[in-house]
PDB file as gemmi writes it, atoms N, CA and C in Angstrom:
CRYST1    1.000    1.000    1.000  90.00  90.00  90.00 P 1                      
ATOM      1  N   UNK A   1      -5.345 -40.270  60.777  1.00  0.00           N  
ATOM      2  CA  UNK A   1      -5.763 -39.857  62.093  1.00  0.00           C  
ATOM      3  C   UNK A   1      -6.135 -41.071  62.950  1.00  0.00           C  
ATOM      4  N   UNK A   2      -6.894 -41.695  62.510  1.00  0.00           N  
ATOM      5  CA  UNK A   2      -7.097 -42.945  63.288  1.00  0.00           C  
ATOM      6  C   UNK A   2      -6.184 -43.867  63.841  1.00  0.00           C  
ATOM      7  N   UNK A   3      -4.702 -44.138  62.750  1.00  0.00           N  
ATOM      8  CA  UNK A   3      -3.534 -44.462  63.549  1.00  0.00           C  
ATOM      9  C   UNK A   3      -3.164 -43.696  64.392  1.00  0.00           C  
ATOM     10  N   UNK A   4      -3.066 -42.783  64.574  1.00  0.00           N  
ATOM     11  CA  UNK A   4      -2.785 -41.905  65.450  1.00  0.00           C  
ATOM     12  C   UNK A   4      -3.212 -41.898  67.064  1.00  0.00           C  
ATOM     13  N   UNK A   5      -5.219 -42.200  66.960  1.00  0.00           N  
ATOM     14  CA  UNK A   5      -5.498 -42.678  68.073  1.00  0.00           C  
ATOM     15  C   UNK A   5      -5.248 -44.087  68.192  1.00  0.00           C  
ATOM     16  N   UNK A   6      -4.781 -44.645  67.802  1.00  0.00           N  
ATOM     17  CA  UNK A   6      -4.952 -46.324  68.313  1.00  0.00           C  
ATOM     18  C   UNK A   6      -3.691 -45.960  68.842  1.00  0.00           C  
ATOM     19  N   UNK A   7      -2.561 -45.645  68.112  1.00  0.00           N  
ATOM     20  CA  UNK A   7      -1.079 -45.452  68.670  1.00  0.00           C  
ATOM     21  C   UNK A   7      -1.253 -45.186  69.914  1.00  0.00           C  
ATOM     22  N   UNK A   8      -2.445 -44.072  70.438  1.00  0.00           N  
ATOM     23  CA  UNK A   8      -2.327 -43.197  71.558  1.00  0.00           C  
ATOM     24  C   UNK A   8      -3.179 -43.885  72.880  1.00  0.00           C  
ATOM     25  N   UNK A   9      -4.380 -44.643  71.902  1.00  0.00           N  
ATOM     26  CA  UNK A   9      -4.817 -45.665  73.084  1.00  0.00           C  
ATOM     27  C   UNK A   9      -4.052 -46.788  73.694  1.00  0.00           C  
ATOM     28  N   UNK A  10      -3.094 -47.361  73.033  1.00  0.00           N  
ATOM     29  CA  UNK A  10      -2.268 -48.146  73.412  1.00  0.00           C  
ATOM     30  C   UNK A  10      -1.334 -47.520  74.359  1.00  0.00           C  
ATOM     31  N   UNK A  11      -0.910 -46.807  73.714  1.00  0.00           N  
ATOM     32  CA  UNK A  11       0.355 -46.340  74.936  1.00  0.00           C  
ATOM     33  C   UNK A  11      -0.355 -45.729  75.925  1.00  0.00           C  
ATOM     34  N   UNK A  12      -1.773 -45.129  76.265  1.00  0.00           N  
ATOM     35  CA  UNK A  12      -2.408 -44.959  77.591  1.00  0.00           C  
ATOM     36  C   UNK A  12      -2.866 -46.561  78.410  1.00  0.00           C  
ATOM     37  N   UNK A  13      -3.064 -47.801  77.190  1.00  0.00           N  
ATOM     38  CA  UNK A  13      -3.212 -48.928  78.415  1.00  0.00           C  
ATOM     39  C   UNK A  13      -2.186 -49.241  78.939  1.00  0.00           C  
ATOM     40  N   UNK A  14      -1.268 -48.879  78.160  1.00  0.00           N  
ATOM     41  CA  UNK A  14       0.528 -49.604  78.580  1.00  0.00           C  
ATOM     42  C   UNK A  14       0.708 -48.723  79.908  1.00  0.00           C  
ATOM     43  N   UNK A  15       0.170 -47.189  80.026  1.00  0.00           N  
ATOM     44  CA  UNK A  15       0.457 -46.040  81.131  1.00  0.00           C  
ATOM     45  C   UNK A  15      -0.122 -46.739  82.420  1.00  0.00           C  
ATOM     46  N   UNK A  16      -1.429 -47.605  81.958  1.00  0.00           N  
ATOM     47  CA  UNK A  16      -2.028 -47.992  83.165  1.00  0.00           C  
ATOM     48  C   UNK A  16      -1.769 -49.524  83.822  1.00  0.00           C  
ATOM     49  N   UNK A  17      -0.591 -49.869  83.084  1.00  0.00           N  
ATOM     50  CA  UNK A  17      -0.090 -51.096  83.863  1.00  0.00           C  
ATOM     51  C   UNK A  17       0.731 -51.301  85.073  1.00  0.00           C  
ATOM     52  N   UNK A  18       0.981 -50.064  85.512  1.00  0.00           N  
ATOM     53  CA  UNK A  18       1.606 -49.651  86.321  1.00  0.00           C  
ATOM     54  C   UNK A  18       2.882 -49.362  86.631  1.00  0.00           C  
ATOM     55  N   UNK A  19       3.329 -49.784  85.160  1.00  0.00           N  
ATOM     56  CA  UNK A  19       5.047 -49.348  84.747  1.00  0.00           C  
ATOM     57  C   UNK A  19       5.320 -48.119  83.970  1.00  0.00           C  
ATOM     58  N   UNK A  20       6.108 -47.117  84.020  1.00  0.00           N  
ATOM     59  CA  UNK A  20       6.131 -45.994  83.544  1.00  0.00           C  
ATOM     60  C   UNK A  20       6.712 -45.953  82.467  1.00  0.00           C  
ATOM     61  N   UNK A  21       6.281 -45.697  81.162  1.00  0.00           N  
ATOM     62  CA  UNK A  21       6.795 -45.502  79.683  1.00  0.00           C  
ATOM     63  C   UNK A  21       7.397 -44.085  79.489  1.00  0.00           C  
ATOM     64  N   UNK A  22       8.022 -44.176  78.657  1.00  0.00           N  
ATOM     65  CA  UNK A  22       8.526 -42.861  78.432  1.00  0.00           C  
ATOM     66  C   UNK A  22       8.924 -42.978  77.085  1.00  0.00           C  
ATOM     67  N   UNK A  23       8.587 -41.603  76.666  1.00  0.00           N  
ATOM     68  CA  UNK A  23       8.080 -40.949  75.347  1.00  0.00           C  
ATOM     69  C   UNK A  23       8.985 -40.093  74.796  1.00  0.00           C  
ATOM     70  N   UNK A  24       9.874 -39.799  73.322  1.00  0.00           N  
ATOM     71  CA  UNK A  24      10.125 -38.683  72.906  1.00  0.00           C  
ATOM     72  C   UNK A  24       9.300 -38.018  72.234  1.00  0.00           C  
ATOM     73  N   UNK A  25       8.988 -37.038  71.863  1.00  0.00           N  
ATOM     74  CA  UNK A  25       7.972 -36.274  71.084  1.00  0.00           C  
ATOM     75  C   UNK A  25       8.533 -35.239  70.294  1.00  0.00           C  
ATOM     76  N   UNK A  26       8.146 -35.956  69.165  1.00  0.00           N  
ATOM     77  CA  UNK A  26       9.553 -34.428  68.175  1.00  0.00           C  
ATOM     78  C   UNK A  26       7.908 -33.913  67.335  1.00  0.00           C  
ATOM     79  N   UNK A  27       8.537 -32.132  67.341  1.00  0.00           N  
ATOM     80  CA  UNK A  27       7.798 -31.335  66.830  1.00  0.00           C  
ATOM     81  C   UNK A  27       8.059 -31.016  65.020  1.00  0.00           C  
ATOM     82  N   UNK A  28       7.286 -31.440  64.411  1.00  0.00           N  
ATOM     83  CA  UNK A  28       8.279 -31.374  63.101  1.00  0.00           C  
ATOM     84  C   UNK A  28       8.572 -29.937  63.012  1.00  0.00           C  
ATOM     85  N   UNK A  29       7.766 -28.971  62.795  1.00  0.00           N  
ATOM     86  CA  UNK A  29       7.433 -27.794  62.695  1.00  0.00           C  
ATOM     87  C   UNK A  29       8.869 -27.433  62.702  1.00  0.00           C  
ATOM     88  N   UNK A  30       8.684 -27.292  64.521  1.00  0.00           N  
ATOM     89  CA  UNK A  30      10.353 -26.632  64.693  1.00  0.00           C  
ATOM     90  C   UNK A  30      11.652 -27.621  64.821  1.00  0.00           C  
ATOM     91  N   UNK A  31      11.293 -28.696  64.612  1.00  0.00           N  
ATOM     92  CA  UNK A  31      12.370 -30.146  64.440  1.00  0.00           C  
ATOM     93  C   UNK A  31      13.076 -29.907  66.030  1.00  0.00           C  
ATOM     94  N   UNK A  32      12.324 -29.481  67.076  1.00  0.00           N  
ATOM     95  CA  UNK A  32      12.409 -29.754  68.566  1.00  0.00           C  
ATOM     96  C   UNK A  32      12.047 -30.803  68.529  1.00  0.00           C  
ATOM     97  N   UNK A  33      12.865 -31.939  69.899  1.00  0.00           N  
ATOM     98  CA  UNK A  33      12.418 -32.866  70.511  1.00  0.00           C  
ATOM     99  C   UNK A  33      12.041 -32.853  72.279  1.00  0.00           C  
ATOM    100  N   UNK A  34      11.395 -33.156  72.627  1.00  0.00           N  
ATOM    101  CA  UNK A  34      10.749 -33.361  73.825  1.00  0.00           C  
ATOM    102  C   UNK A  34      10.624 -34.605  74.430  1.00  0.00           C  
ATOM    103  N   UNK A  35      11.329 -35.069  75.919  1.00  0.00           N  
ATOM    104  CA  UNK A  35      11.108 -36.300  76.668  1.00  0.00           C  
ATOM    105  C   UNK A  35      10.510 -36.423  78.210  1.00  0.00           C  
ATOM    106  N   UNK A  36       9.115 -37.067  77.760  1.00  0.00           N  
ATOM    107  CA  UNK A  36       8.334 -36.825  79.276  1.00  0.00           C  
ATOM    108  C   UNK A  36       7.974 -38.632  79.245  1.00  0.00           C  
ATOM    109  N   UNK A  37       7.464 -38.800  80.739  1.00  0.00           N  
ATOM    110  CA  UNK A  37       6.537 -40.030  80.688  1.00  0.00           C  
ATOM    111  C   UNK A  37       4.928 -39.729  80.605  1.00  0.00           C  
ATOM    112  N   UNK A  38       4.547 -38.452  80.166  1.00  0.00           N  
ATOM    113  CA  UNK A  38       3.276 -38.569  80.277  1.00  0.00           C  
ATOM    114  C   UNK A  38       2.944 -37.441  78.945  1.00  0.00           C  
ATOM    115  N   UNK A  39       2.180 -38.398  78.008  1.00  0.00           N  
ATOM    116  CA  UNK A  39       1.587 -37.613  76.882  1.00  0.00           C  
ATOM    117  C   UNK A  39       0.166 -37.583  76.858  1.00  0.00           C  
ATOM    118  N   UNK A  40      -0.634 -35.927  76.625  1.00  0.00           N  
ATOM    119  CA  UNK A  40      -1.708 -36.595  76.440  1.00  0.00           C  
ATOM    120  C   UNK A  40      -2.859 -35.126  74.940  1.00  0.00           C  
ATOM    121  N   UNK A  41      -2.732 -36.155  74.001  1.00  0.00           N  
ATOM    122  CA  UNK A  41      -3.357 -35.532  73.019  1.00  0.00           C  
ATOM    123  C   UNK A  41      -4.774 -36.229  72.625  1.00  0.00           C  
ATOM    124  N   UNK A  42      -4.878 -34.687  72.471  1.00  0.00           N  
ATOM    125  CA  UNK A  42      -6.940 -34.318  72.226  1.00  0.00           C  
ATOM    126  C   UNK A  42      -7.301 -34.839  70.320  1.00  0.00           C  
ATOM    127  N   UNK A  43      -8.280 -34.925  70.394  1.00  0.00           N  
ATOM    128  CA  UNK A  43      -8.753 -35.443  69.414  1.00  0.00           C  
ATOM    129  C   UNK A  43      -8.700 -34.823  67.420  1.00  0.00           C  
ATOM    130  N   UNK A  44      -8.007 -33.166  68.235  1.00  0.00           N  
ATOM    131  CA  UNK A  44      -7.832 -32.701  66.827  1.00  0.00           C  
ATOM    132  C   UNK A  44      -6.292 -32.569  66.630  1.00  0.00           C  
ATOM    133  N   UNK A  45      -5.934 -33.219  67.421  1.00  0.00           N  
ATOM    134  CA  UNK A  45      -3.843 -33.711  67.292  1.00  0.00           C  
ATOM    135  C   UNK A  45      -3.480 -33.060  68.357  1.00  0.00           C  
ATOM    136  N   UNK A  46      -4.178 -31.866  68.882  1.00  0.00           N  
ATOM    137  CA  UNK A  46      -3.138 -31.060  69.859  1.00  0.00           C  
ATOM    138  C   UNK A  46      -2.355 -32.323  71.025  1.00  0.00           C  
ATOM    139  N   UNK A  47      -0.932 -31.771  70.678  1.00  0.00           N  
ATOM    140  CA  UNK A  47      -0.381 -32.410  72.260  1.00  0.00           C  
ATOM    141  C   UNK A  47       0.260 -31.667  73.435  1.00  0.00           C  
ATOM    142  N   UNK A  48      -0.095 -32.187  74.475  1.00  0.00           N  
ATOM    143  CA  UNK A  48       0.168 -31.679  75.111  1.00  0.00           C  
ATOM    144  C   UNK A  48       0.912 -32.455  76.060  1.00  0.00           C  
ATOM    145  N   UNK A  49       2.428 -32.499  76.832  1.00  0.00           N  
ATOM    146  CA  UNK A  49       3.262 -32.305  78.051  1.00  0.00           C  
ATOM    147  C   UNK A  49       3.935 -31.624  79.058  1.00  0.00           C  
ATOM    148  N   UNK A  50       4.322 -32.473  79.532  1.00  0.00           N  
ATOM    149  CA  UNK A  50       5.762 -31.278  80.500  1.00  0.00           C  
ATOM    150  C   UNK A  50       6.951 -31.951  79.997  1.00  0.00           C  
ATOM    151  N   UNK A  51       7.960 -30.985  79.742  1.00  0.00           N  
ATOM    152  CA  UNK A  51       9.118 -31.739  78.786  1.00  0.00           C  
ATOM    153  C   UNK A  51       9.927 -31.775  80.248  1.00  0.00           C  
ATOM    154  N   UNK A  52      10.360 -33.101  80.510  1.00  0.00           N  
ATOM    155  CA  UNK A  52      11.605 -33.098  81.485  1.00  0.00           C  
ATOM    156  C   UNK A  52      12.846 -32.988  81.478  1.00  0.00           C  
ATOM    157  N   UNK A  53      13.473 -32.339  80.335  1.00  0.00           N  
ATOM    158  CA  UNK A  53      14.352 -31.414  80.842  1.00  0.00           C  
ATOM    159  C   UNK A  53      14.284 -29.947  81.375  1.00  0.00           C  
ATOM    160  N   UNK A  54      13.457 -29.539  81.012  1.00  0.00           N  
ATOM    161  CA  UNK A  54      13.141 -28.053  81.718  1.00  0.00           C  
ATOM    162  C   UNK A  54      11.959 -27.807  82.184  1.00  0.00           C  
ATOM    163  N   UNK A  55      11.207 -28.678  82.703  1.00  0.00           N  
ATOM    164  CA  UNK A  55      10.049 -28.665  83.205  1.00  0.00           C  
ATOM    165  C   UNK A  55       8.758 -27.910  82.561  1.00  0.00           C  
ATOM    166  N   UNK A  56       8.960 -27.492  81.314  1.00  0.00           N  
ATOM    167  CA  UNK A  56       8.307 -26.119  80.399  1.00  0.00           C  
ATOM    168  C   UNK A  56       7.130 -27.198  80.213  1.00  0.00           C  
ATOM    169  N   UNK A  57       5.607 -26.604  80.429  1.00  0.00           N  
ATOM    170  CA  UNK A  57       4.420 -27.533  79.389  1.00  0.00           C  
ATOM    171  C   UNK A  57       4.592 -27.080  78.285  1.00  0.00           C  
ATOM    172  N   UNK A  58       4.868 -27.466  77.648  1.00  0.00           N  
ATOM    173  CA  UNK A  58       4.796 -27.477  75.716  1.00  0.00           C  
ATOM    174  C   UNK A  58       3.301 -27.953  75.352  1.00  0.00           C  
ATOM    175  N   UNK A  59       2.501 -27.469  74.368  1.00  0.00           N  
ATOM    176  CA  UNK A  59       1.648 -27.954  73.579  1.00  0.00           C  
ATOM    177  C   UNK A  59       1.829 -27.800  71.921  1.00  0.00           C  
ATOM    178  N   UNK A  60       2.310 -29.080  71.504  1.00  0.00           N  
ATOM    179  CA  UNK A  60       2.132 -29.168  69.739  1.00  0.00           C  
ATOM    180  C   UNK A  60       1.006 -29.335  68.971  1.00  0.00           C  
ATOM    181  N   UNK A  61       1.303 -28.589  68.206  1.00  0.00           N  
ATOM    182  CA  UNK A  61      -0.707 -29.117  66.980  1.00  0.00           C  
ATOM    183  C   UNK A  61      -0.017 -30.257  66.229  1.00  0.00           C  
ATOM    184  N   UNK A  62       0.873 -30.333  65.842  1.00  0.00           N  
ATOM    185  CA  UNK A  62       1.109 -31.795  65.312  1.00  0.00           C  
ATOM    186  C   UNK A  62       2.481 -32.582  65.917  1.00  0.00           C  
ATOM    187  N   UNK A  63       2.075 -33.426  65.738  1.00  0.00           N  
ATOM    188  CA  UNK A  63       3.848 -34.019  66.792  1.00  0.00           C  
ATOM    189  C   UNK A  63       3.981 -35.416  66.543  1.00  0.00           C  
ATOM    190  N   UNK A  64       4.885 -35.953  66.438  1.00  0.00           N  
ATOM    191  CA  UNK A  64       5.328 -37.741  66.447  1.00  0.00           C  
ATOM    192  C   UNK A  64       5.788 -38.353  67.735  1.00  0.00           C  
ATOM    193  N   UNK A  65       5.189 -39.341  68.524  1.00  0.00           N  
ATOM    194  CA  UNK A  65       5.058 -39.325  69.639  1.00  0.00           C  
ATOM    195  C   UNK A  65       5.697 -41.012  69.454  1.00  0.00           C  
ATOM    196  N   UNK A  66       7.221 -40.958  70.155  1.00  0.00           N  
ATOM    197  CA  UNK A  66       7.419 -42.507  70.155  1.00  0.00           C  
ATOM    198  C   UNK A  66       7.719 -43.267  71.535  1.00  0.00           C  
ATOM    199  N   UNK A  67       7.594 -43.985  71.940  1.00  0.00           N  
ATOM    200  CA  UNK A  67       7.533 -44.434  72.833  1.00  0.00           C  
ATOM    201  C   UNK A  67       9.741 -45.456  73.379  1.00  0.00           C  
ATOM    202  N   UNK A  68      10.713 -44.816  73.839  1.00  0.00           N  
ATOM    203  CA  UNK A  68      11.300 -44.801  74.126  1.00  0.00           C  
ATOM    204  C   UNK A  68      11.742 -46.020  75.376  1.00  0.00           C  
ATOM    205  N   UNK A  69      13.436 -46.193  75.287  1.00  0.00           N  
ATOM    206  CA  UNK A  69      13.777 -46.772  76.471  1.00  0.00           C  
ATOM    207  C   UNK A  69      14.030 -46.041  77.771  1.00  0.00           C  
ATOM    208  N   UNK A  70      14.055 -46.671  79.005  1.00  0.00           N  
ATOM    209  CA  UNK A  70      14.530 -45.772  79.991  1.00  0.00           C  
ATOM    210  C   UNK A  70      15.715 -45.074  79.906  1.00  0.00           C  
ATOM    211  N   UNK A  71      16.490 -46.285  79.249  1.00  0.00           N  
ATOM    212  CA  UNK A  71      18.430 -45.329  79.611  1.00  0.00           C  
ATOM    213  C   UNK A  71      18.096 -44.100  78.495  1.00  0.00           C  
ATOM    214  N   UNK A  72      17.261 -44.483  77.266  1.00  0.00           N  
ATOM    215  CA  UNK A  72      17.652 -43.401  75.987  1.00  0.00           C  
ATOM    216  C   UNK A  72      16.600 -41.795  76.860  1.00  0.00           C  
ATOM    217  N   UNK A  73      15.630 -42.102  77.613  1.00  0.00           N  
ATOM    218  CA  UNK A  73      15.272 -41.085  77.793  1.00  0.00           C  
ATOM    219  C   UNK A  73      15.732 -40.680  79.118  1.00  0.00           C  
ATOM    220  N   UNK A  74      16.838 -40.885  80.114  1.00  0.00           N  
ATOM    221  CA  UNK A  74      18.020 -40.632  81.144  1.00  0.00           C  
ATOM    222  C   UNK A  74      18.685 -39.987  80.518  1.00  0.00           C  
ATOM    223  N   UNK A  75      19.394 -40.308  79.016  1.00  0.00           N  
ATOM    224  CA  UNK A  75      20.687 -39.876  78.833  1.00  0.00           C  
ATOM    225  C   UNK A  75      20.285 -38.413  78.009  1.00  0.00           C  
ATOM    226  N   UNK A  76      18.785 -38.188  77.060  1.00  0.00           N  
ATOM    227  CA  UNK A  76      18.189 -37.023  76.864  1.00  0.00           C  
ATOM    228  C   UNK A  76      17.591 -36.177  78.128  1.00  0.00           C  
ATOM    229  N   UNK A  77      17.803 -36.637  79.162  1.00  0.00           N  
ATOM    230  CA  UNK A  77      17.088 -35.670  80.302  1.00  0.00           C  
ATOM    231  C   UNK A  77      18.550 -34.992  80.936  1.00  0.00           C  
ATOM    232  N   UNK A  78      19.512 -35.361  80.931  1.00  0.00           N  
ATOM    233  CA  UNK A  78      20.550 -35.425  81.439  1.00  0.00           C  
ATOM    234  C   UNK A  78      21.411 -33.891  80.056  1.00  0.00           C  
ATOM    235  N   UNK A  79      20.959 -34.782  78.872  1.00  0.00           N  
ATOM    236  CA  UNK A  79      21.834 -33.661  77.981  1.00  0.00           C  
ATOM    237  C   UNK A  79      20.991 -32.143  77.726  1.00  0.00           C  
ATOM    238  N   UNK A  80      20.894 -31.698  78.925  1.00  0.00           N  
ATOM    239  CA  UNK A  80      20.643 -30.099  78.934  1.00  0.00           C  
ATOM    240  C   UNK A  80      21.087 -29.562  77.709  1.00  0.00           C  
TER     241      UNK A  80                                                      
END                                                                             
């Protein structure tokens, strides 16, 4: 768990540098993936986004949250 928050504090200082990161977020559960620039999970794992391909807020209780390139998360926003 604790990797988990450091993972998550980092990629919120990286959010506040003023360049926009972008994230895939795969759900193991249902082996869905999800691509937003803005993740933000609570302290007992829940996560929560807006997935940009369909604008849906999704919230996962557990999820792997990686931090992505621009073109790779263009060419997943793009493949409806």
């Amino acid at each position: 768990m604790k990797l988990k928050h450091a993972i998550v504090a980092a990629l919120a200082l990286l959010s506040l540098s003023g360049c926009t990161t972008y994230y895939k977020v795969a759900d193991p559960v249902s082996g869905k993936s999800y691509y937003t620039t803005s993740v933000d999970q609570n302290k007992s794992g829940v996560t929560k986004l807006v997935d940009a391909r369909t604008g849906s807020k999704v919230t996962i209780q557990n999820s792997e949250v990686t931090e992505i390139s621009k073109d790779e998360y263009n060419a997943a926003k793009a493949a409806k």
